[in-house]
ZADO-1210 file (C-alpha; in nm, 4 decimals, padded with zeros to 6 digits):
<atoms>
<atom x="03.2036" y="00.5990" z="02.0589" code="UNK" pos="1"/>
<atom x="02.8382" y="00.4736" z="02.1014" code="UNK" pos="2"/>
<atom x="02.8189" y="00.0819" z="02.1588" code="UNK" pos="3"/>
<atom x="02.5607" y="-00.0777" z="01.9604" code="UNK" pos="4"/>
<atom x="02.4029" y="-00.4001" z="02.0566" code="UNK" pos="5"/>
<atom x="02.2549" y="-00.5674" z="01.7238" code="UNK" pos="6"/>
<atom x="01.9897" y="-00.8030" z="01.8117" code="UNK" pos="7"/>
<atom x="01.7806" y="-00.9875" z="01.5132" code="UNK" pos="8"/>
<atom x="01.6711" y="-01.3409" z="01.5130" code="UNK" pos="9"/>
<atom x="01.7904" y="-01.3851" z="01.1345" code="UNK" pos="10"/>
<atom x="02.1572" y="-01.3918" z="01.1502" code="UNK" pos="11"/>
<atom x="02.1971" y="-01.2682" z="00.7861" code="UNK" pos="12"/>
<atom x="01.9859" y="-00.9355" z="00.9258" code="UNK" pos="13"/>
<atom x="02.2104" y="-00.9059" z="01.1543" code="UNK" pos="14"/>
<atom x="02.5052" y="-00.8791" z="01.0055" code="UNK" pos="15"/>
<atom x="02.3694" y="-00.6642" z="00.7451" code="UNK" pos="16"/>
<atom x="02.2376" y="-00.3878" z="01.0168" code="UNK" pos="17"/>
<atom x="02.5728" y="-00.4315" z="01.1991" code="UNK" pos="18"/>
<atom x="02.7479" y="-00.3493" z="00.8901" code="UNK" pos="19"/>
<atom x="02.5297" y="-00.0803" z="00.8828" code="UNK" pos="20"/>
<atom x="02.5898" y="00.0411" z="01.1969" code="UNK" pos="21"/>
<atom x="02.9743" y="00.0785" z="01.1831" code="UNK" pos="22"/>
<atom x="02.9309" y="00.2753" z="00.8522" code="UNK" pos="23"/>
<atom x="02.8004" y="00.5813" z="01.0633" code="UNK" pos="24"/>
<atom x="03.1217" y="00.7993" z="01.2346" code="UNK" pos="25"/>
<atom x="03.0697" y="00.8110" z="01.6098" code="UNK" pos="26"/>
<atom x="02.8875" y="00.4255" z="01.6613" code="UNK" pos="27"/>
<atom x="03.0440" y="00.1220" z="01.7199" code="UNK" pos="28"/>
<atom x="02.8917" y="-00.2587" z="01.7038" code="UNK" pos="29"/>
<atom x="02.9432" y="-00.3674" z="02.0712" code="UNK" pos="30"/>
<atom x="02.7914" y="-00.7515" z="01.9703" code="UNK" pos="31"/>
<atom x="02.5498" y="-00.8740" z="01.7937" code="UNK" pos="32"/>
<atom x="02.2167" y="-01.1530" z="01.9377" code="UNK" pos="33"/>
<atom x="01.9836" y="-01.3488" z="01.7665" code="UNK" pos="34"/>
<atom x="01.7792" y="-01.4429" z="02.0430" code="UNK" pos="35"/>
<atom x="01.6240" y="-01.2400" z="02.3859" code="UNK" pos="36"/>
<atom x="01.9022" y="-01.4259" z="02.6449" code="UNK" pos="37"/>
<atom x="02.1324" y="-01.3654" z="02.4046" code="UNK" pos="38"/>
<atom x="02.1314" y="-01.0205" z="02.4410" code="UNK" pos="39"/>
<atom x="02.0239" y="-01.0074" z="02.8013" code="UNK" pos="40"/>
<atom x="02.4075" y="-01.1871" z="02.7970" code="UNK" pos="41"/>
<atom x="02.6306" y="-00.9287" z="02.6082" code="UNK" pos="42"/>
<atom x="02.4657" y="-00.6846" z="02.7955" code="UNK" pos="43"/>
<atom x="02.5270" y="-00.8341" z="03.1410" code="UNK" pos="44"/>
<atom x="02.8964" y="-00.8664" z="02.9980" code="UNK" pos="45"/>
<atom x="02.9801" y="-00.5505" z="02.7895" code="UNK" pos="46"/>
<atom x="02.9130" y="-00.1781" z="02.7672" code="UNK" pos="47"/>
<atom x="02.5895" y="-00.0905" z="02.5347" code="UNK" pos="48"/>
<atom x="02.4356" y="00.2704" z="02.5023" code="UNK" pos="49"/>
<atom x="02.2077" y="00.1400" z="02.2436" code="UNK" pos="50"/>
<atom x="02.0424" y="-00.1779" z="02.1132" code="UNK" pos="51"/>
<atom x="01.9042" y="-00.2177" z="01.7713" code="UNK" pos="52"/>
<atom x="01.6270" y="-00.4565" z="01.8804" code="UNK" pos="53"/>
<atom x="01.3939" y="-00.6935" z="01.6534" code="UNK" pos="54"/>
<atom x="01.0292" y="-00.7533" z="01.8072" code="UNK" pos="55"/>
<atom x="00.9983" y="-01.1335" z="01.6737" code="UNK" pos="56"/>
<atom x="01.3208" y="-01.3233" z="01.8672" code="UNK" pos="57"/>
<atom x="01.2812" y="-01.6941" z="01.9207" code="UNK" pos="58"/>
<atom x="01.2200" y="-01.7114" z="02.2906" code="UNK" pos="59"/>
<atom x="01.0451" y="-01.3892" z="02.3533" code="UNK" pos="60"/>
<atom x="00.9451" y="-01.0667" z="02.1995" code="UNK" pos="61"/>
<atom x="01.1661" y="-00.7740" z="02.1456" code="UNK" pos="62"/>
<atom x="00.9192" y="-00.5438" z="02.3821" code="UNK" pos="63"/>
<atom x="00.8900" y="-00.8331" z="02.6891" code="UNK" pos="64"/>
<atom x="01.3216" y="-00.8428" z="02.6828" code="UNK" pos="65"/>
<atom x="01.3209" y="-00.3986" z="02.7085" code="UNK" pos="66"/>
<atom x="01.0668" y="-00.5015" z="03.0471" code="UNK" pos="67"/>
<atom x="01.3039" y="-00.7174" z="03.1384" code="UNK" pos="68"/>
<atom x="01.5829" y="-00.4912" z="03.1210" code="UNK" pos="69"/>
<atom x="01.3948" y="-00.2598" z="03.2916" code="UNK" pos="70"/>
<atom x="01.3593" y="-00.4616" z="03.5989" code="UNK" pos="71"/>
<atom x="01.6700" y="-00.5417" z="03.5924" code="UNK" pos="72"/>
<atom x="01.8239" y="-00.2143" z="03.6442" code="UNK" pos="73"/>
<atom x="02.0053" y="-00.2137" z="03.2909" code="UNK" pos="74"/>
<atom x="01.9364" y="00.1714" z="03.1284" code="UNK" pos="75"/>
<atom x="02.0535" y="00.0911" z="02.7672" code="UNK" pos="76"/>
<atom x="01.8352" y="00.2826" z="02.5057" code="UNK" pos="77"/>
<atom x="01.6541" y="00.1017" z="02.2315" code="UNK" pos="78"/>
<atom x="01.5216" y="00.1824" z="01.8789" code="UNK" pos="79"/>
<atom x="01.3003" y="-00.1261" z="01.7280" code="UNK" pos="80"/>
<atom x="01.4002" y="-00.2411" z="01.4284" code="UNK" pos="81"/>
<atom x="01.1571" y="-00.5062" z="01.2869" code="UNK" pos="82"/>
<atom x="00.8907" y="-00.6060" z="01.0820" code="UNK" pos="83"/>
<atom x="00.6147" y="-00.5327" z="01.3106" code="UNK" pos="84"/>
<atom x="00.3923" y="-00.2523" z="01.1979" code="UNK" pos="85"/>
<atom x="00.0653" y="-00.3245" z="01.3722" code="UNK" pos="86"/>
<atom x="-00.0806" y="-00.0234" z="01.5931" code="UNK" pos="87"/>
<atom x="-00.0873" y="-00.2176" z="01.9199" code="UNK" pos="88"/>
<atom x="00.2858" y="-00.2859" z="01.9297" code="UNK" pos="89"/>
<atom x="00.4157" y="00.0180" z="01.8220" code="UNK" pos="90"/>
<atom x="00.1779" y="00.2105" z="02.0958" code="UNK" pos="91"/>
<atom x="00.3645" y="-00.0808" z="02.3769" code="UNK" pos="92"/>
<atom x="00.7135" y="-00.0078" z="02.2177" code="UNK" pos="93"/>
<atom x="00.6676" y="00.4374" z="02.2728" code="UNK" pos="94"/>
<atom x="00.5441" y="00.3544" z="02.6172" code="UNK" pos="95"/>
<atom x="00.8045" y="00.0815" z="02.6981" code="UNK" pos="96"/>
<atom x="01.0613" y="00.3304" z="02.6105" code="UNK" pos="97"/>
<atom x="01.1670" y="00.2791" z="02.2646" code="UNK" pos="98"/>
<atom x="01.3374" y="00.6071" z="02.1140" code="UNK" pos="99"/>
<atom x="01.2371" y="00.5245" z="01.7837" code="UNK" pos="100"/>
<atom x="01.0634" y="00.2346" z="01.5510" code="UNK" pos="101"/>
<atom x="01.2444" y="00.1409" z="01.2371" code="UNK" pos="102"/>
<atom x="00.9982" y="-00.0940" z="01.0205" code="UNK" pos="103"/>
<atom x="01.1780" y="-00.3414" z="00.7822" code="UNK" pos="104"/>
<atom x="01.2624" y="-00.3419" z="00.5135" code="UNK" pos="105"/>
<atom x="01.4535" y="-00.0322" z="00.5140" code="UNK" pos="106"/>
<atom x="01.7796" y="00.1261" z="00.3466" code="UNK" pos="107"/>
<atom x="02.0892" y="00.2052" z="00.5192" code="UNK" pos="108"/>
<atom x="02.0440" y="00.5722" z="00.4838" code="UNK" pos="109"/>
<atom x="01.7060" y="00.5110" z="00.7354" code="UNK" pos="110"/>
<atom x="01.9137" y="00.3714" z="00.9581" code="UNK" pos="111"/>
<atom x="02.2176" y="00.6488" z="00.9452" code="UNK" pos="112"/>
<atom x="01.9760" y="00.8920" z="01.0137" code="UNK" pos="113"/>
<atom x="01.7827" y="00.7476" z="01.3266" code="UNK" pos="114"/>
<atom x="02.1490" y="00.6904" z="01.4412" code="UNK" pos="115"/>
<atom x="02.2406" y="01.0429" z="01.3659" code="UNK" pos="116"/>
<atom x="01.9268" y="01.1782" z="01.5434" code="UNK" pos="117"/>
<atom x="02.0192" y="00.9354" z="01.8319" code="UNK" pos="118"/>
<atom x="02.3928" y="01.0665" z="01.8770" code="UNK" pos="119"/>
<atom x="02.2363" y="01.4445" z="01.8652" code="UNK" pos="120"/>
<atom x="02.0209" y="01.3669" z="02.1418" code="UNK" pos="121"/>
<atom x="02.3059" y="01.2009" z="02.3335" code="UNK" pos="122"/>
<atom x="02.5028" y="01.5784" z="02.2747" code="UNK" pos="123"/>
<atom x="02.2052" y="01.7431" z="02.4016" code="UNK" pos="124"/>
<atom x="02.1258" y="01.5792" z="02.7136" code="UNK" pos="125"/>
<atom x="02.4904" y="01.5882" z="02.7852" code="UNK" pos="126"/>
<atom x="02.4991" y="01.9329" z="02.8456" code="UNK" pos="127"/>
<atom x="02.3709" y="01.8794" z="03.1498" code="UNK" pos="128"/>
<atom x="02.2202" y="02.1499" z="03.3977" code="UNK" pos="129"/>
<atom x="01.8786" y="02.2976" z="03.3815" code="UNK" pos="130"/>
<atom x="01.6920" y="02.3207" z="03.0286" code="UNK" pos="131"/>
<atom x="01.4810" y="02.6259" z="02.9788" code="UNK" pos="132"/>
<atom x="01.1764" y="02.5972" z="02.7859" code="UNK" pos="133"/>
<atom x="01.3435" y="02.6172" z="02.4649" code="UNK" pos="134"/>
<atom x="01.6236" y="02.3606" z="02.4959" code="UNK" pos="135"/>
<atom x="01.3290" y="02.0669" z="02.6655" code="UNK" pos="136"/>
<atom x="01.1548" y="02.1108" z="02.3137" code="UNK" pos="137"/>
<atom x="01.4570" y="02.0695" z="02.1179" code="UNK" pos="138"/>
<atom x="01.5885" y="01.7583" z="02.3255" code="UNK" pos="139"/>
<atom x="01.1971" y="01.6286" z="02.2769" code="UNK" pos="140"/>
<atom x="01.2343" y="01.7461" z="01.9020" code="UNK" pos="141"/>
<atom x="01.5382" y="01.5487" z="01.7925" code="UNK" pos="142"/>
<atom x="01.4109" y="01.2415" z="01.7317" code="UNK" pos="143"/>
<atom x="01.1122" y="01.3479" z="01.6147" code="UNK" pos="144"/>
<atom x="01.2902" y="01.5490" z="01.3408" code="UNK" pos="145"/>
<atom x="01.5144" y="01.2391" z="01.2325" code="UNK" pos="146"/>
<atom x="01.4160" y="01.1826" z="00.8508" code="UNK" pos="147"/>
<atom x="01.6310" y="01.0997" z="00.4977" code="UNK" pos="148"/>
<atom x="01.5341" y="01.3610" z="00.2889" code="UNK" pos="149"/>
<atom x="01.1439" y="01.4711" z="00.1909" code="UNK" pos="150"/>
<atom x="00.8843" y="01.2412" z="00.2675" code="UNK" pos="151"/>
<atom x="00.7748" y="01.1962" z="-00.0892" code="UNK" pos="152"/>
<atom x="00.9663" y="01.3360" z="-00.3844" code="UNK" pos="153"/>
<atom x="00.7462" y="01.5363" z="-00.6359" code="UNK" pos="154"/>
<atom x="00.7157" y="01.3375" z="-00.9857" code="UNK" pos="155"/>
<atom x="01.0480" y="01.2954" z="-01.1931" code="UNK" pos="156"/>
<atom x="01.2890" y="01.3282" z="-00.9033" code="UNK" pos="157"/>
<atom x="01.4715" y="00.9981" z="-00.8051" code="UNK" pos="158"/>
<atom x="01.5278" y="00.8729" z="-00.4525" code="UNK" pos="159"/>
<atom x="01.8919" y="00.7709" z="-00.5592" code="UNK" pos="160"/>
<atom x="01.9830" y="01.1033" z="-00.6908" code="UNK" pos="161"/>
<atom x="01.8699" y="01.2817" z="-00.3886" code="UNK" pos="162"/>
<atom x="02.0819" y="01.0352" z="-00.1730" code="UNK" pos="163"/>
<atom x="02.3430" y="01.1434" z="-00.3848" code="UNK" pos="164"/>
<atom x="02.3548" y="01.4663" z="-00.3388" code="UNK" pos="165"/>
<atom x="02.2582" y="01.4384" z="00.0332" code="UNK" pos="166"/>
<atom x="02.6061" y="01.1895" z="00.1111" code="UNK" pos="167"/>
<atom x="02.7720" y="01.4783" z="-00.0850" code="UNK" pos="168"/>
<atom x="02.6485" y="01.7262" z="00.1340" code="UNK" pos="169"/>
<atom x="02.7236" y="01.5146" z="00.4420" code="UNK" pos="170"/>
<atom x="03.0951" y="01.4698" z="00.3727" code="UNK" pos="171"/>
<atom x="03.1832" y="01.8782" z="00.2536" code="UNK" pos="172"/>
<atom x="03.3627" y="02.0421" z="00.5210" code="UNK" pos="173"/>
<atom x="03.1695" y="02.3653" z="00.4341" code="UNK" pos="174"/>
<atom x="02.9344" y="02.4751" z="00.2303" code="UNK" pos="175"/>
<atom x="02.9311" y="02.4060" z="-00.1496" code="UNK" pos="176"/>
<atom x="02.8355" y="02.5470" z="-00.4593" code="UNK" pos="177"/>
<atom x="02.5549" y="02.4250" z="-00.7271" code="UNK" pos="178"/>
<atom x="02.8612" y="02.3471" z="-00.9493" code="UNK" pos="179"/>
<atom x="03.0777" y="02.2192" z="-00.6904" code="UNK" pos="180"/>
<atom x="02.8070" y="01.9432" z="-00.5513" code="UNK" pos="181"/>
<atom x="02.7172" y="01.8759" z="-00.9079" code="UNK" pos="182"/>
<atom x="03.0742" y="01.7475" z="-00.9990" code="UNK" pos="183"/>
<atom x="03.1103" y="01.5550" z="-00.6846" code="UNK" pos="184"/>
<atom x="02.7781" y="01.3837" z="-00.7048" code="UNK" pos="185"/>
<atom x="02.8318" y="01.3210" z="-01.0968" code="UNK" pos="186"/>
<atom x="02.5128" y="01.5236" z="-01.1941" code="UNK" pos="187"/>
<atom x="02.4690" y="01.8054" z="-01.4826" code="UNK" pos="188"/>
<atom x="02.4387" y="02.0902" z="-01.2897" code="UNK" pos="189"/>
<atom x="02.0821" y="02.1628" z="-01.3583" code="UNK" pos="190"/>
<atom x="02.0238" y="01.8498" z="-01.2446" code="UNK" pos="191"/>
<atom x="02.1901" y="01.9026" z="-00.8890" code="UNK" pos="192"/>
<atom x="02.0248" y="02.2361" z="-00.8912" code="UNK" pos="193"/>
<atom x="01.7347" y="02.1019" z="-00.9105" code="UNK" pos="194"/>
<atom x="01.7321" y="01.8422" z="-00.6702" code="UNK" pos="195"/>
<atom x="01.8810" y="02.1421" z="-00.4440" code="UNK" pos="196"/>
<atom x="01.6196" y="02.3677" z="-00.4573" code="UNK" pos="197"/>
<atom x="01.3708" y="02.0105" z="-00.3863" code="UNK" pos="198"/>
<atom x="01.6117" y="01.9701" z="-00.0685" code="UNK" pos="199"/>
<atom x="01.5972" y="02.3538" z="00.0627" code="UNK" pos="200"/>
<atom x="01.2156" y="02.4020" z="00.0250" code="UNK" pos="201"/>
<atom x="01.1867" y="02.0608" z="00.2720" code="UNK" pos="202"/>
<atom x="01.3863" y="02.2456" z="00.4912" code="UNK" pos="203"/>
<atom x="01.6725" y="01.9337" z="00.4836" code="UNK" pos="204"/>
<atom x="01.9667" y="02.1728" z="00.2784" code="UNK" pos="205"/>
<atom x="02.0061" y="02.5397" z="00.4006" code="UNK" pos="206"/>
<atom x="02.0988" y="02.8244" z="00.1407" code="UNK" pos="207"/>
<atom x="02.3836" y="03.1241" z="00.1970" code="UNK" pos="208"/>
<atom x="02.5224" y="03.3589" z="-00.0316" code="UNK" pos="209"/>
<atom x="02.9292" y="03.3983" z="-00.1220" code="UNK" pos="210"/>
<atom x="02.9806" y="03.7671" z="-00.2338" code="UNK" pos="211"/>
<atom x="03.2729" y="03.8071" z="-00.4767" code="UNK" pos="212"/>
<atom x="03.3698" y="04.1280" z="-00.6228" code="UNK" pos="213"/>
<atom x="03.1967" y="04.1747" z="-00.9032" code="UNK" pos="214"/>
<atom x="02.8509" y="03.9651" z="-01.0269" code="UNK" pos="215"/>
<atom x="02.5847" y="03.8789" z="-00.8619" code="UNK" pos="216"/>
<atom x="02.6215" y="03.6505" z="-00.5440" code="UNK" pos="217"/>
<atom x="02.7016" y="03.2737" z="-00.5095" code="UNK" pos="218"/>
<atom x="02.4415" y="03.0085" z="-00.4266" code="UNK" pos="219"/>
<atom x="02.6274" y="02.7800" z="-00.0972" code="UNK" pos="220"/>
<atom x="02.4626" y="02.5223" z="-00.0078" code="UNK" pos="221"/>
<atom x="02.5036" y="02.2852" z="00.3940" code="UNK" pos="222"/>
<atom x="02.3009" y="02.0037" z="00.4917" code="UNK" pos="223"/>
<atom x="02.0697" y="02.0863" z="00.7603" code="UNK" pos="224"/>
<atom x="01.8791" y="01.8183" z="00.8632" code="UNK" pos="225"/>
<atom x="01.9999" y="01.6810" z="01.2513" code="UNK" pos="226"/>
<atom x="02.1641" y="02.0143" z="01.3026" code="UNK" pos="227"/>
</atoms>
């Protein structure tokens, strides 16, 4: 399991991202902080691979607490999670160290997948060993890669549905058909087809073909996207 240190200023916040947090398989919420000593305190105390850390705290800013860590020998990743958005602090938090930058206010499947892309990275540099050319740019890659589906849907397609189809996707233990996904997700099936063919052009859903016996082949569908 991956311990996750919460840390948000707004209790409420909190609670919501550490719900959050325990909804994704492999991650676990180690504690959760509302202020910088706080945190430097579960840390000092518990196990945490990763901290969930808000910029504004009430005694000092998310990015002077990951210097502070720093000195202090503790090597626990970070991903900001806050309401900052200007340049400057986003530009400290990459060369502080931050993995990723979550901006509030953001849905849990944001989250999920910056967690996902997190726990792939984990698998990757625990390999171990020496990395050829081609495995340094896919470590480098995965968090790069880490998105929710396309980055804007075309006109007429809804946000909701696509989550839909991409949490039914997510929980097959293979690959699905149109008709399949489009009675599990509660969609016509030109509808899921649809949204399928939206999902496979961003590259997020890949596409094989089932050959029966007679008639032409079946449309299977897999979830790509942190793979």
């Amino acid at each position: 399991m991956i311990e996750v240190l919460v840390v948000d200023d707004d209790k409420r916040v909190a609670q919501i991202n550490a719900a959050y947090v325990e909804k994704v398989p492999g991650f676990r919420v180690a504690g959760q902080a509302y202020s910088a000593a706080e945190a430097l305190a579960v840390i000092e105390r518990v196990p945490v691979d990763l901290v969930l850390l808000d910029h504004y705290l009430p005694d000092e800013n998310g990015l002077a607490l990951v210097r502070r860590l720093h000195r202090l020998g503790h090597h626990t990743d970070v991903i900001m999670v806050t309401a900052a958005r200007d340049v400057a602090t986003v530009r400290s938090a990459m060369r502080h160290g931050a993995l990723q930058y979550l901006v509030k206010p953001f849905a849990f499947a944001a989250l999920r997948a910056k967690l996902e892309a997190y726990a792939a990275l984990r698998r990757a540099l625990d390999e171990g060993g020496e990395a050829e050319q081609d495995q340094v740019d896919r470590i480098f890659g995965v968090l790069a890669t880490a998105q929710t589906g396309p980055a804007e849907l075309p006109k007429g397609h809804s946000p909701t549905t696509a989550e839909v189809v991409r949490q039914v996707l997510l929980s097959a233990e293979g690959p699905l058909s149109t008709q399949q996904i489009a009675e599990r997700a509660g969609l016509s099936r030109q509808t899921a087809q649809r949204y399928l063919k939206l999902l496979e052009r961003s590259g997020l859903v890949r596409l094989g073909l089932r050959y029966g016996e007679t008639g032409r082949p079946e449309h299977r569908y897999t979830w790509a996207a942190g793979l």
